[in-house]
ZAZAZA-924955 format. One record per residue: x, z, y of N, C-alpha, C, O in turn. Coordinates in steps of 0.001 Angstrom, whole numbers, plus 500000, padded with zeros to 6 digits. Atoms other than C-alpha are relative to their C-alpha. Layout:
REM residues N
XZYXZYXZYXZY
...
END
This chain:
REM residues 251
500541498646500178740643686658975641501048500858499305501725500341498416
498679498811500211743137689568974965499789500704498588499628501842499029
499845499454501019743013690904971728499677502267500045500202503131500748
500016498703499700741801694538971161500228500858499103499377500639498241
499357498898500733743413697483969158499497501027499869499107501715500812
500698498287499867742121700531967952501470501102499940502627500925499560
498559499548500294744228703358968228499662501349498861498572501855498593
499848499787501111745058705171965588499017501576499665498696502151498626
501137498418500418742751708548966016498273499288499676497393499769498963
500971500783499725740026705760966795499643499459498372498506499503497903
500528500442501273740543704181963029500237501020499407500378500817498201
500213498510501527740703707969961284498403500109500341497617500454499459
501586499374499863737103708408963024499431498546499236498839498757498178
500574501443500901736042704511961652500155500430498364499126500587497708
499675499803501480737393705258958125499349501014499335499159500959498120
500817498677500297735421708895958132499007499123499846498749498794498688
501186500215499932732262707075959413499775498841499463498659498349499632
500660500916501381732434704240956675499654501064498915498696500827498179
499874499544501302733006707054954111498423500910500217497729500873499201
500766499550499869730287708899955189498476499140500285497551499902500566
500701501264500405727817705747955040499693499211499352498755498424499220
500416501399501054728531703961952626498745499753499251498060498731499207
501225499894500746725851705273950396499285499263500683498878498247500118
501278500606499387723448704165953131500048498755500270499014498155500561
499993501086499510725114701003953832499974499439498768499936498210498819
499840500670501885725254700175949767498137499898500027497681498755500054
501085500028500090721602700871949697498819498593501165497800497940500938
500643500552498613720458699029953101500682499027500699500189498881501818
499066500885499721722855696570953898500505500135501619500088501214502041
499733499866498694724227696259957653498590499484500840498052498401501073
501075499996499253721410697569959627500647501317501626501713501845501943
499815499279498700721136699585962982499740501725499429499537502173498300
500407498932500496720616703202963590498201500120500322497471499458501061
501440499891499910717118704522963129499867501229500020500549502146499561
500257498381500232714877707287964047500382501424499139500418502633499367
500180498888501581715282709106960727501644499581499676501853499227498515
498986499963500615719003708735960631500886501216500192500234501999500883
499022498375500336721633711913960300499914500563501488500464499852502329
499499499818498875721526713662963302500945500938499958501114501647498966
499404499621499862724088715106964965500203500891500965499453500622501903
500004499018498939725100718132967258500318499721501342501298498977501392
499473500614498832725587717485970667501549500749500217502417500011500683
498240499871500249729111719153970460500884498911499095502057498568499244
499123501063500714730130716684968091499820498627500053500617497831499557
500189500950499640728321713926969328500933499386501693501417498308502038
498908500493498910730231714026972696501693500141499619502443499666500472
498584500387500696733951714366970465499525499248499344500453499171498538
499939501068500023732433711507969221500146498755500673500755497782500227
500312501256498943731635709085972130501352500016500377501565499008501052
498890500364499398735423709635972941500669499331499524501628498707499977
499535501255501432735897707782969517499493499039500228499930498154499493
501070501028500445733294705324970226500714499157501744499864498695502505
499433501047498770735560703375973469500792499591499551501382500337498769
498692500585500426738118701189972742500367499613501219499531499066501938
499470500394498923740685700680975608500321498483500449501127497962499678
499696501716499384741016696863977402500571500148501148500780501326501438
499287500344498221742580696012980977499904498642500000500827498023499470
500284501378499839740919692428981810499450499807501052498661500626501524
500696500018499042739997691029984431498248499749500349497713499442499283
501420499904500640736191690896984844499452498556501061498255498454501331
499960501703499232736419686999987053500936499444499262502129499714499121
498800501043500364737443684075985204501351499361501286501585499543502481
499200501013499386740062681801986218499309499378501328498119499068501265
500678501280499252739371679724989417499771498806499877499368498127500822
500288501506500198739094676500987784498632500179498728498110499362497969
501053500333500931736466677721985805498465500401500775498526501423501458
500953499520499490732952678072987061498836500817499502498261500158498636
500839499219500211730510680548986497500289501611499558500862502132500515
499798498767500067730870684090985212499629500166498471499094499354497715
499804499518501674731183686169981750498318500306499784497787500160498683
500914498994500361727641688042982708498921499523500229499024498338500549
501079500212499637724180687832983284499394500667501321498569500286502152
500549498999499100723773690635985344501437500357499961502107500477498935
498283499939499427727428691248987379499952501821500576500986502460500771
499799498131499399726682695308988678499451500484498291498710499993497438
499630498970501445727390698108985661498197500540500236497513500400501249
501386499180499864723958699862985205499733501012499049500020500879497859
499713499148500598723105703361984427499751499265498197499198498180498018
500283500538501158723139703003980276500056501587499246500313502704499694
500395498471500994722455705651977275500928499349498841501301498183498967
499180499782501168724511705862974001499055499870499118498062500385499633
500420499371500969722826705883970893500854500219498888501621499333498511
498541499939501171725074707221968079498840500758498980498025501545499461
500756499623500971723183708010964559498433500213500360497781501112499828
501107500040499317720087707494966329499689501612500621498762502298500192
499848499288499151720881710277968883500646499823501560501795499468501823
499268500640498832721462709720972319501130501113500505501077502314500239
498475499403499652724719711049973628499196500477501525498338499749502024
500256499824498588724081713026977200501145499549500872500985499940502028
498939500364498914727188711643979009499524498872500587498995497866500116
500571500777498707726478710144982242501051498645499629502266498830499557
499058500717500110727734706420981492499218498772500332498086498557499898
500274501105499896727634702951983068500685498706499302501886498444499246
500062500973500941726939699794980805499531498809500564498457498712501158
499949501629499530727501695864981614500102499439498673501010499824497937
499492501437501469727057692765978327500869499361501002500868499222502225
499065500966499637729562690843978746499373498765499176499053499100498036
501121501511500441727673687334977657500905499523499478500491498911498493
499109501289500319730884685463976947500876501150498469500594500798497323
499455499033501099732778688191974405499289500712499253499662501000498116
500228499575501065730043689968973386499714501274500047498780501662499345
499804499097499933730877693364974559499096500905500808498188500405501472
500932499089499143729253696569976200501381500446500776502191501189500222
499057499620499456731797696835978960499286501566500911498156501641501394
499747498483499333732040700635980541500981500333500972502211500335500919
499558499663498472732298701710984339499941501435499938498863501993499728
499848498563499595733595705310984867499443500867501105498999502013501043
500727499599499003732482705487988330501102499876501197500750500055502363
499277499595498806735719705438990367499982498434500594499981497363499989
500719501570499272734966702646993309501339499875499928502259500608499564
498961500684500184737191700117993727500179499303498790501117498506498797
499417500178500835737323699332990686499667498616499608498584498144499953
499816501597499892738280695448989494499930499737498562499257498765498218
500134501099501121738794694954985826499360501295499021499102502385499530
500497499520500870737463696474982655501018500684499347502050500139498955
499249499561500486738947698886981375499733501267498271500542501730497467
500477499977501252736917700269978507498877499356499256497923499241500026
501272500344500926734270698846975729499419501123498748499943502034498107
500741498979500937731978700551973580500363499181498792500456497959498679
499361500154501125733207700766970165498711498983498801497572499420498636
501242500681500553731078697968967838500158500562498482501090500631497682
500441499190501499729252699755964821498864499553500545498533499176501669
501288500062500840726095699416963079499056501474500617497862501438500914
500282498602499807725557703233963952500199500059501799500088501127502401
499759500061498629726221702268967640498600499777500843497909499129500057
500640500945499617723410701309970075499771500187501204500478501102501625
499597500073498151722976701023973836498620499325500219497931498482499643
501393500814499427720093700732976336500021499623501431499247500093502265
499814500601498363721011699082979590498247499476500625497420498748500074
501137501008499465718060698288982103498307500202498960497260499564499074
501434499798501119715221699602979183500125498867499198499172498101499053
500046501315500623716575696935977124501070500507498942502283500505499150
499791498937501608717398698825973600501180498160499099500751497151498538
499389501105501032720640696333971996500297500754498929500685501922498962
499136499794501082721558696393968561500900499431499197500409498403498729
498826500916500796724603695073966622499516499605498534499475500364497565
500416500389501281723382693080963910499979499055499268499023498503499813
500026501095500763723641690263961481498999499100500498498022499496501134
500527500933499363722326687279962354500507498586499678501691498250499658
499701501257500892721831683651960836499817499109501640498928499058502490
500192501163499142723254680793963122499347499289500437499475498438499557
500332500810499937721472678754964435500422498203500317499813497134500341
499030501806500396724050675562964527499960500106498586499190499259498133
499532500116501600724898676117960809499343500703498687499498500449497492
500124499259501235722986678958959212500758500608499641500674500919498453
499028499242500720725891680848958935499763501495500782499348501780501905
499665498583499605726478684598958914500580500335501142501751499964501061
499831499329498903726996686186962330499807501175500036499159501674499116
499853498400499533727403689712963803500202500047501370501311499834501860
500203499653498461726215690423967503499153500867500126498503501296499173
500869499401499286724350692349969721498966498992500785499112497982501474
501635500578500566720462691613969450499216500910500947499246502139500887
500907498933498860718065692872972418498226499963499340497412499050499199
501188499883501609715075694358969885498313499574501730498074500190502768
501370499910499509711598693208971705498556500196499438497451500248499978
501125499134500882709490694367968887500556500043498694501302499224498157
499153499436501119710285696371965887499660501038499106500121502065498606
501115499516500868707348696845964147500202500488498247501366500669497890
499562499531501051706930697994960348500687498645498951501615498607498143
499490501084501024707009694407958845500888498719501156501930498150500831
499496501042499700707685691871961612500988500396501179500850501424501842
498915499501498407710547692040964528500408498925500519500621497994499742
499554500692499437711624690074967005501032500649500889501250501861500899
498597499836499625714782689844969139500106499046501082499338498093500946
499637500804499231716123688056972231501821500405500084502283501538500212
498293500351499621720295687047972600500027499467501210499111498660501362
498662500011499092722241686615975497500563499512500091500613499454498862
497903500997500904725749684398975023499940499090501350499001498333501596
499324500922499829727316682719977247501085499229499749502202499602499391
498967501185501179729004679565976043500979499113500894500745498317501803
498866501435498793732316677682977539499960498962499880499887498685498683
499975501084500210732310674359978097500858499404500481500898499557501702
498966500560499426735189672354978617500093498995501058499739497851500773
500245501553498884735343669981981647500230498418499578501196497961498967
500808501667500176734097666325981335500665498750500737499739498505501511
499847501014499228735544663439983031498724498960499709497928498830498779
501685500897499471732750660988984247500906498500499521501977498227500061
499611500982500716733453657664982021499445499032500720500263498216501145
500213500841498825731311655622984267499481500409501349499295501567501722
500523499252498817730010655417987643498720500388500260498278500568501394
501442499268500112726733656661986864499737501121499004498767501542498373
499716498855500654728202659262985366500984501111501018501826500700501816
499055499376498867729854662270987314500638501282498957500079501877498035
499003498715500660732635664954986070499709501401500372499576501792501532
500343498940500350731907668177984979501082501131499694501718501278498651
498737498551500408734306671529985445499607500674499062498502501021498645
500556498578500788734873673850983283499476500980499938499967501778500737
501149498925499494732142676434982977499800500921499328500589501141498409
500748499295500973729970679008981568498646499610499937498157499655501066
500570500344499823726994677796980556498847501679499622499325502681499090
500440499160501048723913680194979571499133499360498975498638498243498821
500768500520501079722281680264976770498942501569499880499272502653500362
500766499161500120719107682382975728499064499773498906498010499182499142
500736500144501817717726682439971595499559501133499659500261502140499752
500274499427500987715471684171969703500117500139499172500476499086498645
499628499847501483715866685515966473498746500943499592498387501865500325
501047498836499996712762687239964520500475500344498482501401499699497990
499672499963501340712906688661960923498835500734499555498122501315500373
500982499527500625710430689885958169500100500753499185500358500488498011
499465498525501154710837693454956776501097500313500458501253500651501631
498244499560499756714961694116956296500287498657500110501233498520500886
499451501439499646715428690355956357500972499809501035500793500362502119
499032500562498969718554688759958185499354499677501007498604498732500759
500550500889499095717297687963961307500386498525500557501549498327500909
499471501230500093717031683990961871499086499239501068497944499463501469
500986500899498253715899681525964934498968499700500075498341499071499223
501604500616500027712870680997966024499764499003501412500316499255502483
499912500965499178711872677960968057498574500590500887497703501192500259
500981499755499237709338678578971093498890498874499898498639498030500758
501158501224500009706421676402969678499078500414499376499506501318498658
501413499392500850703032677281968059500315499677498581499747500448497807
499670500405501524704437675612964521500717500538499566500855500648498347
498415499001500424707515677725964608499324501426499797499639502110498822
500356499199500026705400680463965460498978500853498691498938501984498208
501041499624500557702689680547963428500745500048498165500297500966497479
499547499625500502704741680207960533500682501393499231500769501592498019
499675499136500699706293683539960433498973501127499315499167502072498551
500830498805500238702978685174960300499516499828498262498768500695497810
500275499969501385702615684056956398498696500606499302498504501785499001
501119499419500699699303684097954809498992500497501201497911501046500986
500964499341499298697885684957958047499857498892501275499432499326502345
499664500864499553698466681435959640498794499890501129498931499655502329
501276500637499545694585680962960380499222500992501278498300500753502058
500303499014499311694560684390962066500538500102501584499949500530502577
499399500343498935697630683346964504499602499261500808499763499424502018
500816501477499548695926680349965329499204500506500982499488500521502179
501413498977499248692783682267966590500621500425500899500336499990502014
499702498762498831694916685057968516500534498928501287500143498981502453
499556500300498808697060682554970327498849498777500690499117498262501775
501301500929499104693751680150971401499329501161500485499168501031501699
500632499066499477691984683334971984500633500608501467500121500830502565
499154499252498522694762684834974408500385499044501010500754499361502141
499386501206499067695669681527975926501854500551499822502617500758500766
498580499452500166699105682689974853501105498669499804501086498130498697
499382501191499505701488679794975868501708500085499430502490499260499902
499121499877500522704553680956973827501291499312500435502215498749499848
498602500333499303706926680213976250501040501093501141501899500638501896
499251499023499714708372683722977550500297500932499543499323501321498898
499860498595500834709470686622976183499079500894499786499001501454498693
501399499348500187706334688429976769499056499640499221498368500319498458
501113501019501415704265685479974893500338500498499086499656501223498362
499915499760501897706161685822971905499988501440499783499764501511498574
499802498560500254706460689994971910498191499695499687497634499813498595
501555499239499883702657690169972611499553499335499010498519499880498623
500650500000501486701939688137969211500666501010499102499854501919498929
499398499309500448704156690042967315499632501268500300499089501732499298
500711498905500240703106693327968396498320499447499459497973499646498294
501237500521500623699722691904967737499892500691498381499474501772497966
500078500433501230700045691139964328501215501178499426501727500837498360
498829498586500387702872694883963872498630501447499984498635502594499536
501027498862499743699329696526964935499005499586499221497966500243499146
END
């Protein structure tokens, strides 16, 4: 993966828009933007969005010895901006890139083969490909428990409880087959697809698709979860299951 550079008008606008945050980020720790955050003029919100790309030239197909792909979804699709929780009006198409991470950006001219810009990653950033609202946000591992920073697709984002669905695709190195009831494995992309929910401002942290995992986060209201999901026949095994307790219990 290629390494990416800001250029130098790119970190005077970063260095403004820490200084002009901090307060809020001292107070609130690294969170997204929200309704009620600064708005901004649409004159200065579009000489912003020209700050908010960082330039790449990659190709957007691995290698041929590797199998599978960076994306989930391989065509750009229209997408919206959000900058200080204002949407930007420039007409712009938005692809995740699963394997890096990124909100890659299609200009529009056909033909076209590799990537050649990404949306700039901030806190104050946020993007809605497909009606599917991401935000860049902290986030506790789930191998280790350790501190992370990605983009988080919000599926409820209620006053106390929220939930989240990730994305990622993960490389895996090719396998040689040790016996013969074993067979060799190329190098790939595999996917992967985790929840993360959180309670209040809380880090958001994994949640397992099971009624014990579940019922857990509802705290103090264990006996109530219980009920809703025997009541709904709610089978907590799609994204819809788990949203529709969670709004539940946000209402």
């Amino acid at each position: 993966m290629k390494s990416v550079f800001l250029a130098p008008s790119t970190l005077l606008f970063v260095l403004i828009l820490q200084t002009l945050t901090a307060q809020q980020s001292h107070a609130q720790g690294f969170v997204g933007a929200a309704t009620d955050a600064p708005r901004v003029s649409d004159s200065r919100a579009m000489d912003a969005f020209r700050d908010l790309r960082n330039r790449v030239n990659r190709p957007t197909i691995p290698p041929e010895n590797i199998r599978g792909s960076y994306y989930f979804e391989e065509d750009f699709k229209p997408g919206k901006v959000i900058y200080f929780g204002k949407e930007l009006k420039e007409q712009i198409y938005l692809r995740h890139n699963g394997y890096t991470d990124e909100m890659e950006i299609w200009k529009g001219e056909p033909g076209q083969r590799n990537v050649e810009e990404i949306l700039l990653k901030s806190a104050e950033v946020d993007c809605i490909i497909d009606e599917e609202y991401y935000k860049l946000l902290p986030y506790r591992s789930k191998m280790n428990n350790m501190p992370k920073i990605g983009y988080l697709i919000v599926l409820s984002d209620g006053p106390k409880y929220k939930l989240y669905l990730q994305r990622k695709k993960v490389f895996m190195e090719a396998s040689e087959a040790r016996t013969s009831l074993e067979r060799s494995l190329p190098a790939r992309f595999n996917d992967e697809t985790n929840y993360y929910y959180s309670v209040g401002d809380e880090t958001p942290v994994p949640l397992k698709k099971s009624k014990r995992a579940v019922v857990k986060v509802f705290q103090g209201q264990e006996r109530a979860a219980k009920a809703y999901i025997k009541s709904s026949r709610n089978r907590l095994k799609t994204k819809e299951d788990l949203t529709a307790i969670f709004e539940h219990f946000n209402n």
